[in-house]
OpenMM code with the backbone's topology and positions (N, CA, C; nanometers):
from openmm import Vec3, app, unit

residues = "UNK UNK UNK UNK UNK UNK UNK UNK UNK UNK UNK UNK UNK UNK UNK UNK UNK UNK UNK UNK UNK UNK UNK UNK UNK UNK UNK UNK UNK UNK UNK UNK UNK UNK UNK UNK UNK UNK UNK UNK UNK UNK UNK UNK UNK UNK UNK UNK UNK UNK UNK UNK UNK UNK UNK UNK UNK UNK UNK UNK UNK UNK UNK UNK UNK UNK UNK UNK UNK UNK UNK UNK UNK UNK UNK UNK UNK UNK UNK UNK UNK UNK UNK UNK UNK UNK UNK UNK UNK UNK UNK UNK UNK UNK UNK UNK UNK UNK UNK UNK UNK UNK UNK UNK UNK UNK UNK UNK UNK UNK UNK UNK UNK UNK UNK UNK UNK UNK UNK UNK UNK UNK UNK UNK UNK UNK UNK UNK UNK UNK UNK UNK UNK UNK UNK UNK UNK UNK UNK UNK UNK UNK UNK UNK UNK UNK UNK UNK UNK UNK UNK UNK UNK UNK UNK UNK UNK UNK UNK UNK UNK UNK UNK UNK UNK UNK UNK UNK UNK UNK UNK UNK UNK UNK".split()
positions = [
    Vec3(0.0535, 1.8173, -0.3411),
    Vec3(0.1016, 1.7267, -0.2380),
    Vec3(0.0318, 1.7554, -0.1055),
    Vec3(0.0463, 1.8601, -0.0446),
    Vec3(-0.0452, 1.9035, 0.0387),
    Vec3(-0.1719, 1.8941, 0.0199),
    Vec3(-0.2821, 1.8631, -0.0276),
    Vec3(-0.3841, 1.8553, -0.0416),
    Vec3(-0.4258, 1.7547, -0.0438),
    Vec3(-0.3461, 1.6413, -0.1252),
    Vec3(-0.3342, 1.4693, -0.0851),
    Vec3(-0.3248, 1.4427, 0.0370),
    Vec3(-0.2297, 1.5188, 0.1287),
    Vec3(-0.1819, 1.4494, 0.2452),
    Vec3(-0.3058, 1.4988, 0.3505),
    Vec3(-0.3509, 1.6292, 0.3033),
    Vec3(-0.4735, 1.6846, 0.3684),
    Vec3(-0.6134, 1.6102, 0.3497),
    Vec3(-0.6139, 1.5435, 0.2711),
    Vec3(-0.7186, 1.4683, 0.1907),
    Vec3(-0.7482, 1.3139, 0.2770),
    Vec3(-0.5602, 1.2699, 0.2473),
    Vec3(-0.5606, 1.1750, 0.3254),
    Vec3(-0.5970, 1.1550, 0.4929),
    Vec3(-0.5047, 1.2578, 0.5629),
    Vec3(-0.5328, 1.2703, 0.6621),
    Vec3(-0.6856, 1.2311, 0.7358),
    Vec3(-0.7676, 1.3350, 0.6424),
    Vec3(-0.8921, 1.3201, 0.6406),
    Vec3(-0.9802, 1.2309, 0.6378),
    Vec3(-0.9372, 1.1440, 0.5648),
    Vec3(-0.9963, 1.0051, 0.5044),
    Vec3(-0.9844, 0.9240, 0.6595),
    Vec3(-0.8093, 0.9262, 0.6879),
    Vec3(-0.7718, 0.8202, 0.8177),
    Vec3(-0.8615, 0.8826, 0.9272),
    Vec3(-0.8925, 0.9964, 0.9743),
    Vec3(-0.9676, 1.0323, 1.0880),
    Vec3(-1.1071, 1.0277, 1.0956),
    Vec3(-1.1791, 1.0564, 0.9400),
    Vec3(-1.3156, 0.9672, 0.9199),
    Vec3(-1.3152, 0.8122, 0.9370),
    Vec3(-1.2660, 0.7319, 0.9110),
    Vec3(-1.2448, 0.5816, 0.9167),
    Vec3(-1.2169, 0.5761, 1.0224),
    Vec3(-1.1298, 0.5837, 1.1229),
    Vec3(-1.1162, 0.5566, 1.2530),
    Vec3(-1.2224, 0.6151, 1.3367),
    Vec3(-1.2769, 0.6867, 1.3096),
    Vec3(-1.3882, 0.7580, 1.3844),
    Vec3(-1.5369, 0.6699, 1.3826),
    Vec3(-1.5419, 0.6503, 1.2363),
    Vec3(-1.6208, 0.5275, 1.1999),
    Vec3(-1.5784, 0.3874, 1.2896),
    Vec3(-1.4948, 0.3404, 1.2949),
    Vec3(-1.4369, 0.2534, 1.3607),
    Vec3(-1.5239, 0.2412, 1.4756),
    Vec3(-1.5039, 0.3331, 1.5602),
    Vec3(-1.4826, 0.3729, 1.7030),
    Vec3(-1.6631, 0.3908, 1.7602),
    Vec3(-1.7351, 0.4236, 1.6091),
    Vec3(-1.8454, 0.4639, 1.6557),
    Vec3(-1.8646, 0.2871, 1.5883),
    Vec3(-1.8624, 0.2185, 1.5690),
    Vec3(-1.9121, 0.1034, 1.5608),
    Vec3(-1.9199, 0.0107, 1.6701),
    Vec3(-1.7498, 0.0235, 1.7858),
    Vec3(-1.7341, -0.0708, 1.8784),
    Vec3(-1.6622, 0.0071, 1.9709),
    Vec3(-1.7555, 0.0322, 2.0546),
    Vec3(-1.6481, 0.1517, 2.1808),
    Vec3(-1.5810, 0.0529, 2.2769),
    Vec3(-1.6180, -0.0521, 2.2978),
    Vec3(-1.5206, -0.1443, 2.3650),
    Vec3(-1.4317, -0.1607, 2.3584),
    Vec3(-1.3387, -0.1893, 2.1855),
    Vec3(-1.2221, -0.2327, 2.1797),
    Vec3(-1.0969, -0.1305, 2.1419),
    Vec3(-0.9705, -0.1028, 2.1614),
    Vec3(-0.9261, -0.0285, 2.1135),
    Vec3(-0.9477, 0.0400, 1.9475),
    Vec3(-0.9268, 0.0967, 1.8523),
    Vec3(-0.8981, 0.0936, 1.7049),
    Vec3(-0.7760, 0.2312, 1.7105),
    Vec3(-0.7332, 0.1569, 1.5934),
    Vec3(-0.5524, 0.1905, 1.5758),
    Vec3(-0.5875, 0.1529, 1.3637),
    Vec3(-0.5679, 0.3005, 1.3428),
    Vec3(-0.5453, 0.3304, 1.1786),
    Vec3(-0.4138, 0.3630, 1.1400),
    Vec3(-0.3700, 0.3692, 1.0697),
    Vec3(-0.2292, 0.4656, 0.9663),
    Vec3(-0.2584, 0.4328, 0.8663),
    Vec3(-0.2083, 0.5791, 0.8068),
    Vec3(-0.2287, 0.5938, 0.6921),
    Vec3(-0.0463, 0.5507, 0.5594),
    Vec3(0.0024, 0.4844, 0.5065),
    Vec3(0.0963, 0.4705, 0.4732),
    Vec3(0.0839, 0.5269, 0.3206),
    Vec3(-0.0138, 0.5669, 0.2534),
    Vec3(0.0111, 0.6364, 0.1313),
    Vec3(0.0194, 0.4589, 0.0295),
    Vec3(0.1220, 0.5308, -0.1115),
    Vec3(0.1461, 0.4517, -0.2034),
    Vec3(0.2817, 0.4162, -0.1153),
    Vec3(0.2773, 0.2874, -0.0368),
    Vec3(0.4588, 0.2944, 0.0374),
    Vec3(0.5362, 0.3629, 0.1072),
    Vec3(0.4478, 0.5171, 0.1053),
    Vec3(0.5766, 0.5723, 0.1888),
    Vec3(0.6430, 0.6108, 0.1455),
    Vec3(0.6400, 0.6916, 0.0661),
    Vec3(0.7305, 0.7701, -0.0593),
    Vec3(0.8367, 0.8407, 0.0392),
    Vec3(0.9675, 0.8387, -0.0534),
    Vec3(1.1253, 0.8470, 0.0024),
    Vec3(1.0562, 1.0141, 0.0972),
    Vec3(1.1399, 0.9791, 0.1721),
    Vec3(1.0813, 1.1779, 0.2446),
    Vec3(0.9638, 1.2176, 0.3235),
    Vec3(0.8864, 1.0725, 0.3357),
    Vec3(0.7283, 1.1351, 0.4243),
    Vec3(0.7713, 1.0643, 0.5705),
    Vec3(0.6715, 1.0912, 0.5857),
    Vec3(0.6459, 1.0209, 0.6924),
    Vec3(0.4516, 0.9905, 0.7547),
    Vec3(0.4227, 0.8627, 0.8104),
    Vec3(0.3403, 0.8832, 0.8780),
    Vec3(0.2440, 0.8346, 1.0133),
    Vec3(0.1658, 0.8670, 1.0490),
    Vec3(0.1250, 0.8866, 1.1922),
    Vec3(0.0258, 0.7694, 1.1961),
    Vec3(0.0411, 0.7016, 1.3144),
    Vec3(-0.0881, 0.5657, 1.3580),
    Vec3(-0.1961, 0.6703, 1.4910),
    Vec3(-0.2725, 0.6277, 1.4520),
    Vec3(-0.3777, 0.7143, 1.5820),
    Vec3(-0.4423, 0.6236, 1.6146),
    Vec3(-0.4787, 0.5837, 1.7709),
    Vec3(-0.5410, 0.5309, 1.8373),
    Vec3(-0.6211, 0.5399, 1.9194),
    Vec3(-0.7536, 0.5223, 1.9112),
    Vec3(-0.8535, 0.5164, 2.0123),
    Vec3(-0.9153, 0.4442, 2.1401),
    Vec3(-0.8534, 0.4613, 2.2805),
    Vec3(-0.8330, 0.3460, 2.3340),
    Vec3(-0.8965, 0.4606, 2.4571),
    Vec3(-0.9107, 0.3763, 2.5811),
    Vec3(-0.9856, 0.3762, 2.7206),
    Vec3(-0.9419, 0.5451, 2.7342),
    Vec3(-0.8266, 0.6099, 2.6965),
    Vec3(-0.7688, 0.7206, 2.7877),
    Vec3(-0.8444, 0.8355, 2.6364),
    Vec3(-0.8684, 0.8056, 2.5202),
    Vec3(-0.9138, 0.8620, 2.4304),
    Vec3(-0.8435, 0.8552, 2.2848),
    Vec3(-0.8141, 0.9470, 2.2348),
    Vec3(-0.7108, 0.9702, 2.0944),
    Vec3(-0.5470, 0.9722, 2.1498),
    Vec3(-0.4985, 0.8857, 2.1199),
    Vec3(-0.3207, 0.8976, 2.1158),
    Vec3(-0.2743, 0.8759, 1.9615),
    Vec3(-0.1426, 0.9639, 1.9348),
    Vec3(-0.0889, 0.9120, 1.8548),
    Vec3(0.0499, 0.8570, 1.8831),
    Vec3(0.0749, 0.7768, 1.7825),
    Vec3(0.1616, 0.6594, 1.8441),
    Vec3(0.2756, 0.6513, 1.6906),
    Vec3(0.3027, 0.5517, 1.6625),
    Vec3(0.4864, 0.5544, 1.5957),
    Vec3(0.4882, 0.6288, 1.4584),
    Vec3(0.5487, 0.7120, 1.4481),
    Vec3(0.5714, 0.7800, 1.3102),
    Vec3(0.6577, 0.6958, 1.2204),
    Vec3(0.6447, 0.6553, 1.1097),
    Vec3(0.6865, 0.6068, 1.0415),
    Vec3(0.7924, 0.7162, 0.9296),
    Vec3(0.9401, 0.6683, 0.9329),
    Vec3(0.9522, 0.8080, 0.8174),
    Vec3(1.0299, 0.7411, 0.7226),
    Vec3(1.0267, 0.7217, 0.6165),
    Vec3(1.0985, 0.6591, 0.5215),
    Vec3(1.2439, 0.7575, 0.4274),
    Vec3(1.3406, 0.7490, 0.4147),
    Vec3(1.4547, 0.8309, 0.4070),
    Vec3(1.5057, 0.7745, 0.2467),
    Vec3(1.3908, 0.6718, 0.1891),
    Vec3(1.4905, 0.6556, 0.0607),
    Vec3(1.5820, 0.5407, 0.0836),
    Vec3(1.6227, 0.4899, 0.2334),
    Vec3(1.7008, 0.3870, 0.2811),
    Vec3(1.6496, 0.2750, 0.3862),
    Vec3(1.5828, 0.3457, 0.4517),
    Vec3(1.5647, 0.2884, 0.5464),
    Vec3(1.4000, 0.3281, 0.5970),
    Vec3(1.3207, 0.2314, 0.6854),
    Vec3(1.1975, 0.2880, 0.7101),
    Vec3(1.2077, 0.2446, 0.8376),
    Vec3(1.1810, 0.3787, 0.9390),
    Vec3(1.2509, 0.4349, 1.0610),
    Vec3(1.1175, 0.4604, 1.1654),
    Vec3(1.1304, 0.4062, 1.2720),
    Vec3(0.9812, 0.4050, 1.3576),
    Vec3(1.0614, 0.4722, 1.4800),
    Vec3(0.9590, 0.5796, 1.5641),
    Vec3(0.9913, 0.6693, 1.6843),
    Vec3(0.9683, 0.5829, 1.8064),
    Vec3(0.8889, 0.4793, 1.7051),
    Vec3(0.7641, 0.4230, 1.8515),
    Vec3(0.7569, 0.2735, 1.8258),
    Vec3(0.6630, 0.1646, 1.9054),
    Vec3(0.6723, 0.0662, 1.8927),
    Vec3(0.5952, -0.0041, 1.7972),
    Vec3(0.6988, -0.1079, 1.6883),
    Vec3(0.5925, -0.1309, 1.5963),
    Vec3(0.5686, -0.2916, 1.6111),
    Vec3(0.4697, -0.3268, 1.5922),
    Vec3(0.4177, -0.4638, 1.5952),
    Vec3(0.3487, -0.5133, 1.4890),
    Vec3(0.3896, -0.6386, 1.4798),
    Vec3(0.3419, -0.7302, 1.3563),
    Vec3(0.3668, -0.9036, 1.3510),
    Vec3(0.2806, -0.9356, 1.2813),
    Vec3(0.2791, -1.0596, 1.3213),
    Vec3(0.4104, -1.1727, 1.2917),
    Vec3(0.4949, -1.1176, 1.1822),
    Vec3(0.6181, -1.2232, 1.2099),
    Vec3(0.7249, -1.0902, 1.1184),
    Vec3(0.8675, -1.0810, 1.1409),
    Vec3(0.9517, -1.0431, 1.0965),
    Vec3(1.0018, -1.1410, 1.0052),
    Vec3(0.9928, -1.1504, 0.8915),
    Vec3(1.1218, -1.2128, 0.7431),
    Vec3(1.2451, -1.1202, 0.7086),
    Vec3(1.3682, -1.1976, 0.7171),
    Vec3(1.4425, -1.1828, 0.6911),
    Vec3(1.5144, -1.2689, 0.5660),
    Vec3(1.5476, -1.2241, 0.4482),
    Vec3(1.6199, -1.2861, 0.3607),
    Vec3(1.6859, -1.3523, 0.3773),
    Vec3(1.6991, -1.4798, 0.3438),
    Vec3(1.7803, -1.6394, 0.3696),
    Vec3(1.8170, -1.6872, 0.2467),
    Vec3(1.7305, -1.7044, 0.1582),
    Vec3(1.7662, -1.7390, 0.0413),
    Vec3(1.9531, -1.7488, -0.0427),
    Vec3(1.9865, -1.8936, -0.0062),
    Vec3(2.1066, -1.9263, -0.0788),
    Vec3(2.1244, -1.8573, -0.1778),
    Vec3(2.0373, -1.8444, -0.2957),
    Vec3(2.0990, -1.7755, -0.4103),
    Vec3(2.1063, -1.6116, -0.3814),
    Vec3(2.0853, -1.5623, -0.3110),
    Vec3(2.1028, -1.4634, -0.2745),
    Vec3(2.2740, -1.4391, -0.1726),
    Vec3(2.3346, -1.5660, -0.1697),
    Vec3(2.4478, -1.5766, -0.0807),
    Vec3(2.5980, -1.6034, -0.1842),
    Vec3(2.7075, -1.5238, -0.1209),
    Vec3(2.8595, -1.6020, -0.1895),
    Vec3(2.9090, -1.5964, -0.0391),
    Vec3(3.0390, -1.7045, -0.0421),
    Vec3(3.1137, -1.6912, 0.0559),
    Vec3(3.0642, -1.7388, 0.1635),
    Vec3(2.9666, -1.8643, 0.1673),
    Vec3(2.8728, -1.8996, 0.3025),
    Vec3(3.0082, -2.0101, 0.3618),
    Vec3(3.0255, -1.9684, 0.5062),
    Vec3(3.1065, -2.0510, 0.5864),
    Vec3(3.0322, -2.0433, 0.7165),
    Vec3(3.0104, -2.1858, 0.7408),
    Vec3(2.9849, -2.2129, 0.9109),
    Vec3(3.0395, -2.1575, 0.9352),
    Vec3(2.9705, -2.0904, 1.0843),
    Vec3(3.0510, -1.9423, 1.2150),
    Vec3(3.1647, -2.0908, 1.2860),
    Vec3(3.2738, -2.0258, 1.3265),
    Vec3(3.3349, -2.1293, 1.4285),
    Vec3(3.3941, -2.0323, 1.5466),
    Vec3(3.3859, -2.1159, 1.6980),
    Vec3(3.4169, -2.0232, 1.7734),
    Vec3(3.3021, -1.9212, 1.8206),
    Vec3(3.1993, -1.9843, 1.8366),
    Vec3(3.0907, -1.8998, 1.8745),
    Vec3(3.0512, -1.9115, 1.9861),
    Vec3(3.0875, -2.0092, 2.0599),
    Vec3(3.0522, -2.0352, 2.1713),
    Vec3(3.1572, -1.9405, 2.2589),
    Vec3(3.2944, -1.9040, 2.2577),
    Vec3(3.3899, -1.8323, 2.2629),
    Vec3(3.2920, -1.6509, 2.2866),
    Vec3(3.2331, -1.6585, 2.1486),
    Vec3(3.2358, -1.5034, 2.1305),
    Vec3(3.0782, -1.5193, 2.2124),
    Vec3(2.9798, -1.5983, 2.2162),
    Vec3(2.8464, -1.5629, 2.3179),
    Vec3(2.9214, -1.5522, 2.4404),
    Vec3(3.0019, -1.6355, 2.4862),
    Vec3(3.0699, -1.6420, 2.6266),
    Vec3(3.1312, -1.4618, 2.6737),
    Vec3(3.1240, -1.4359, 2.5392),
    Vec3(3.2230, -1.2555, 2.5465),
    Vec3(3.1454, -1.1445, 2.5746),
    Vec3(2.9699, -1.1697, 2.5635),
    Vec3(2.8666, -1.0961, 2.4990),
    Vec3(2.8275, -1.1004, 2.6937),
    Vec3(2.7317, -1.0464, 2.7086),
    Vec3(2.7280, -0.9487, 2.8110),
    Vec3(2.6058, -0.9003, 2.7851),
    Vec3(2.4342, -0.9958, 2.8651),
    Vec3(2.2902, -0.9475, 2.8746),
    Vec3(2.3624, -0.8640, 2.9751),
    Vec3(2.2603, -0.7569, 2.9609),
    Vec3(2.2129, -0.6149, 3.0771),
    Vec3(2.1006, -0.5813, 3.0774),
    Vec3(2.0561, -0.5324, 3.1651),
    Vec3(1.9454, -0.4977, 3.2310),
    Vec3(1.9938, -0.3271, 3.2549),
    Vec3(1.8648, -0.2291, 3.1772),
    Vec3(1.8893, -0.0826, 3.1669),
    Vec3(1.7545, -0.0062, 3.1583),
    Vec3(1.7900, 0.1132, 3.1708),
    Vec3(1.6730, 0.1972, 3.1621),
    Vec3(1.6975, 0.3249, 3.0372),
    Vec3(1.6034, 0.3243, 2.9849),
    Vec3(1.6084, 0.4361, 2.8488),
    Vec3(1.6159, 0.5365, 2.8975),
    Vec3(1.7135, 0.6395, 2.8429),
    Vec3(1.7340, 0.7865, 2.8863),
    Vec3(1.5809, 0.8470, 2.9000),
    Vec3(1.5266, 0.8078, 2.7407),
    Vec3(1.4441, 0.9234, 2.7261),
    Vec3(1.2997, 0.9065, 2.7970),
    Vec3(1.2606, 0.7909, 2.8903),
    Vec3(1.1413, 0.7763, 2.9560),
    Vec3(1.1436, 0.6901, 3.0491),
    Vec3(1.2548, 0.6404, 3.1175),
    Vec3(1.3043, 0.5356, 3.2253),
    Vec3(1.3297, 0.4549, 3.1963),
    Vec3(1.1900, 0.3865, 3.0514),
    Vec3(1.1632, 0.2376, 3.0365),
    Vec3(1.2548, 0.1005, 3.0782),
    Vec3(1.2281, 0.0398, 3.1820),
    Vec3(1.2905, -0.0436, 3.1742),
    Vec3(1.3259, -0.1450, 3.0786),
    Vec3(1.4538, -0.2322, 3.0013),
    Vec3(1.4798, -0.3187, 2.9050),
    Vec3(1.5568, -0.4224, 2.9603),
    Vec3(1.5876, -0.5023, 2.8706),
    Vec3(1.7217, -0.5807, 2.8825),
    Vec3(1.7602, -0.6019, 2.7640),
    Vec3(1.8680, -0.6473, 2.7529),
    Vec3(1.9600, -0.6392, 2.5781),
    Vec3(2.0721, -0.5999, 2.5736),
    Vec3(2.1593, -0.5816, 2.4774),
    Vec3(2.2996, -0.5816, 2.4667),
    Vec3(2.3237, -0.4466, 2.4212),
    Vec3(2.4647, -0.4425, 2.4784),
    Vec3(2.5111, -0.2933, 2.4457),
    Vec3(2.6272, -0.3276, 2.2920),
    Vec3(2.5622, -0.2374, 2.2125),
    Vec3(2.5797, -0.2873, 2.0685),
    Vec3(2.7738, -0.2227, 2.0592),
    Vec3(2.8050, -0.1171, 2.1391),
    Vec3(2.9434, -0.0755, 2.1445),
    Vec3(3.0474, -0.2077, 2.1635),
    Vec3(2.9343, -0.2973, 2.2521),
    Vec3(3.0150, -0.4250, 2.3137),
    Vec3(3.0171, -0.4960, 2.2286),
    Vec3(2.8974, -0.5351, 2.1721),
    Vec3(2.8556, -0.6621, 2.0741),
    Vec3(2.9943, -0.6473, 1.9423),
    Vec3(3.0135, -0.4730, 1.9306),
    Vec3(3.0600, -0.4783, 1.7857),
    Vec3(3.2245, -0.5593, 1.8512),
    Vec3(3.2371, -0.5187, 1.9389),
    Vec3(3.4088, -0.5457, 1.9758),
    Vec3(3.4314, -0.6976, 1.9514),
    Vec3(3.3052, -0.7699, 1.9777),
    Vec3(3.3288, -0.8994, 1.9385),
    Vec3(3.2821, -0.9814, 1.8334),
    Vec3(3.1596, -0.9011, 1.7993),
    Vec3(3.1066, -0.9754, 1.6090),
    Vec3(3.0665, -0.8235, 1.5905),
    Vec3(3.1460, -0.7808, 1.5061),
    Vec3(3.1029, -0.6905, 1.4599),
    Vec3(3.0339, -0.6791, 1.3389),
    Vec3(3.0246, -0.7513, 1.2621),
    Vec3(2.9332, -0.7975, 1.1690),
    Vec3(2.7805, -0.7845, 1.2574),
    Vec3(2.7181, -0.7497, 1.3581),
    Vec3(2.5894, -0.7711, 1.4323),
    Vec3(2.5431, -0.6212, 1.4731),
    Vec3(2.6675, -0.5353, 1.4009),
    Vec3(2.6150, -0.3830, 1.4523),
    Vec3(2.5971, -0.3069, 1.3532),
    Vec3(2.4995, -0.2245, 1.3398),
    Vec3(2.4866, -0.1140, 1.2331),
    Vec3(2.5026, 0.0224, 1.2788),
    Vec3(2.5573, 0.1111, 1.2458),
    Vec3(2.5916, 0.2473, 1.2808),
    Vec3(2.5361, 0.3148, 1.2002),
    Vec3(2.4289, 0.3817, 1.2520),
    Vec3(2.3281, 0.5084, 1.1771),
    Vec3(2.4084, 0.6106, 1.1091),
    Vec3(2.3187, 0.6933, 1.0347),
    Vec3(2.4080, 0.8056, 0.9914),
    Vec3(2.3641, 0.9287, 1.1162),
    Vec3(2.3248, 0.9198, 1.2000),
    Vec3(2.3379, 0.9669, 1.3560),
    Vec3(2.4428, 0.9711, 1.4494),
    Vec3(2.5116, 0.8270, 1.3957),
    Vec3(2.6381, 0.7898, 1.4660),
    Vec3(2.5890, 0.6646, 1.5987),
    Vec3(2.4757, 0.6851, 1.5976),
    Vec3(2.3910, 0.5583, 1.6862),
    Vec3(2.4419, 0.4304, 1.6575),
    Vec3(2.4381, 0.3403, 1.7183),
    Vec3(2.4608, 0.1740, 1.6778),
    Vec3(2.3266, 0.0843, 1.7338),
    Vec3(2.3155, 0.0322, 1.6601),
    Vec3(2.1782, -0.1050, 1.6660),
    Vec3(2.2529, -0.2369, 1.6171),
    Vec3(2.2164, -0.3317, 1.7432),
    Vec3(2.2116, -0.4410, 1.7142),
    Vec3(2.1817, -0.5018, 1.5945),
    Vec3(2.2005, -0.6096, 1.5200),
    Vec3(2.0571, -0.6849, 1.4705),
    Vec3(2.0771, -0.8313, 1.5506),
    Vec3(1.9520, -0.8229, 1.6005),
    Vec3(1.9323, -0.8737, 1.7328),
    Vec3(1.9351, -1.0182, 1.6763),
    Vec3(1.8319, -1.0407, 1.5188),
    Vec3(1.7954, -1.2078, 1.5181),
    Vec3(1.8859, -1.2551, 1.4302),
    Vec3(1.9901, -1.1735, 1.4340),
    Vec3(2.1228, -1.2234, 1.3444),
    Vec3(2.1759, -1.2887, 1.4344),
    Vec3(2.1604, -1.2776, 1.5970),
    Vec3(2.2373, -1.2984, 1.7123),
    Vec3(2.1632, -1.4760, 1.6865),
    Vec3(2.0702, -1.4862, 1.6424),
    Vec3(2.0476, -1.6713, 1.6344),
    Vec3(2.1370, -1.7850, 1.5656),
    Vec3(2.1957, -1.6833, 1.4911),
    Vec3(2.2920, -1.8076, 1.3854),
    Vec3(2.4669, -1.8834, 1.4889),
    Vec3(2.4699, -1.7527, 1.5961),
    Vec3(2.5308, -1.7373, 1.6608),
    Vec3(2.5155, -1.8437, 1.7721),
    Vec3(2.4162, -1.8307, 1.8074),
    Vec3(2.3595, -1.9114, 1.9267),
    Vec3(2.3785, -2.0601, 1.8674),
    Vec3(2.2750, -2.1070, 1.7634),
    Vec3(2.2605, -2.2289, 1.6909),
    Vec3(2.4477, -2.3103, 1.6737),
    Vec3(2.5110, -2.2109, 1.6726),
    Vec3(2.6177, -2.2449, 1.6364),
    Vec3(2.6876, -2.2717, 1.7912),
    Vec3(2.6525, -2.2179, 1.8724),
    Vec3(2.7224, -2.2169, 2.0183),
    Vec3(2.6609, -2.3536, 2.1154),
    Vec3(2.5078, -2.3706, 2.0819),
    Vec3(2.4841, -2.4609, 2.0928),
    Vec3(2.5377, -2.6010, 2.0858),
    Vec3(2.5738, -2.6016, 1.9533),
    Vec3(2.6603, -2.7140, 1.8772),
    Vec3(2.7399, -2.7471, 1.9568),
    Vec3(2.8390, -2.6339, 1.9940),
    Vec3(2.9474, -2.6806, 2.0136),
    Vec3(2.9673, -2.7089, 2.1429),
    Vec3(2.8918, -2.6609, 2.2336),
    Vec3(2.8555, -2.7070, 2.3407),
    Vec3(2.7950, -2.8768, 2.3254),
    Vec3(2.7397, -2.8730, 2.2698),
    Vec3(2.6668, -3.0346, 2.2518),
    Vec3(2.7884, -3.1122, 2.2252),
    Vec3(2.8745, -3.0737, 2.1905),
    Vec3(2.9697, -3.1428, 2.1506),
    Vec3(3.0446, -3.1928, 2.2413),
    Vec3(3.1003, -3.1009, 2.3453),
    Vec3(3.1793, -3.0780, 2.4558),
    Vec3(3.1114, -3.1616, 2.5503),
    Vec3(2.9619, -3.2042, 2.5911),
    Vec3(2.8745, -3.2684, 2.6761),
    Vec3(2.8714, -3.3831, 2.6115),
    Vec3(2.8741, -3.4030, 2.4653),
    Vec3(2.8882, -3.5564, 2.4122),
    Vec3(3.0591, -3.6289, 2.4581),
    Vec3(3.1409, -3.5277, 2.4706),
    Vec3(3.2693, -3.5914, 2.4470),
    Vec3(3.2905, -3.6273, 2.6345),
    Vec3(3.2369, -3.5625, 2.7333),
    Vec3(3.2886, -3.5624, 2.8153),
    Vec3(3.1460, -3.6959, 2.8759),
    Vec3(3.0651, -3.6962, 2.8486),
    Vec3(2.9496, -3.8304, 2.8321),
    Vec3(3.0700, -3.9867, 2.8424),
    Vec3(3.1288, -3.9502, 2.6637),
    Vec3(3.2114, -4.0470, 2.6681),
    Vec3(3.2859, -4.0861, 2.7610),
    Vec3(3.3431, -4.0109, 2.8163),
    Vec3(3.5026, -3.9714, 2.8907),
    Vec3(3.4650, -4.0859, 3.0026),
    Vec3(3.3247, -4.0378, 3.0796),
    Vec3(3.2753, -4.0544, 3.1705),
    Vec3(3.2354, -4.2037, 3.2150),
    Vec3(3.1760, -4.2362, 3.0593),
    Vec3(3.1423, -4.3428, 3.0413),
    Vec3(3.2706, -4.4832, 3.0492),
    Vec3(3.3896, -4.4269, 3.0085),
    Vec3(3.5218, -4.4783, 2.9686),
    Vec3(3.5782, -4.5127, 3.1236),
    Vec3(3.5564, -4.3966, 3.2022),
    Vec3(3.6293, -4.4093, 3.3070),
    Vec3(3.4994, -4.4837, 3.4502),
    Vec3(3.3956, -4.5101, 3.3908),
    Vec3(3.3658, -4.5909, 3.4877),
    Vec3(3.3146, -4.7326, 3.4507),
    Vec3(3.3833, -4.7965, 3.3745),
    Vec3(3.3798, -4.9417, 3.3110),
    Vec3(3.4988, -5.0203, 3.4144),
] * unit.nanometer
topology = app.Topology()
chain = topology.addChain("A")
for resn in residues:
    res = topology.addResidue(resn, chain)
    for name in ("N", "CA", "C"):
        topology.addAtom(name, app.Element.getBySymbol(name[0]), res)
């Protein structure tokens, strides 16, 4: 195992090096992910950019979950939708109620200032708690684009409330 990962290693820092000696202009950014990411590893992206070699998000896979330190980017997130994959599907009602409950903030990360904005997931759970996950850390995370079905639905009902009072409006100046 060690000798693979030593092997590998090797491989990713020849190739990026290659990279780098091809086009010194542009950044290059390698990782190495193995066969998937076998339950228990973890691994490292290295980047070659204006300031020199950084390394950047560790990837660690736990058998459950595949867990980033750092920021990961990609070109679209999928999430499973698929009906047959569903029981028990009921339109949300009352959503406009529970966004009205929810609470943007504007914060700074303990661990490096960073400024953000986003929801405090302690809050979120008090009112859909179905939208929070609790680590085995004891941490809580949003899921943030679950927060759309929510919206779509708050929307509605708002549209609704602006159609009826349209009418109202319309009624009372004839």
């Amino acid at each position: 195992m060690y000798k693979k990962l030593l092997i590998s290693f090797g491989l990713l820092v020849v190739l990026t090096a290659g990279a780098v000696l091809i086009n010194f202009n542009k950044p290059v950014e390698a990782a190495y992910l193995g066969s998937g990411l076998p339950n228990g590893t973890s691994s490292q992206t290295l980047r070659y950019g204006a300031s020199g070699w950084e390394a950047s998000s560790i990837l660690t896979n736990d058998g459950a979950n595949l867990v980033s330190t750092g920021s990961m980017t990609a070109t679209e997130f999928l999430y499973s939708s698929d009906a047959r994959l569903k029981d028990n599907v009921v339109q949300l009602s009352g959503a406009l109620n529970k966004i009205n409950s929810l609470e943007g903030v504007s914060f700074n990360w303990k661990k490096d200032g960073q400024a953000e904005i986003g929801l405090i997931a302690q809050e979120v759970e008090k009112v859909v708690p179905e939208l929070v996950v609790t680590g085995n850390d004891g941490l809580k995370a949003v899921k943030y684009g679950n927060v759309v079905a929510l919206l779509i639905e708050a929307v509605k009902e708002q549209q609704a409330e602006i159609d009826s009072l349209k009418a109202q409006v319309k009624e009372l100046s004839k």
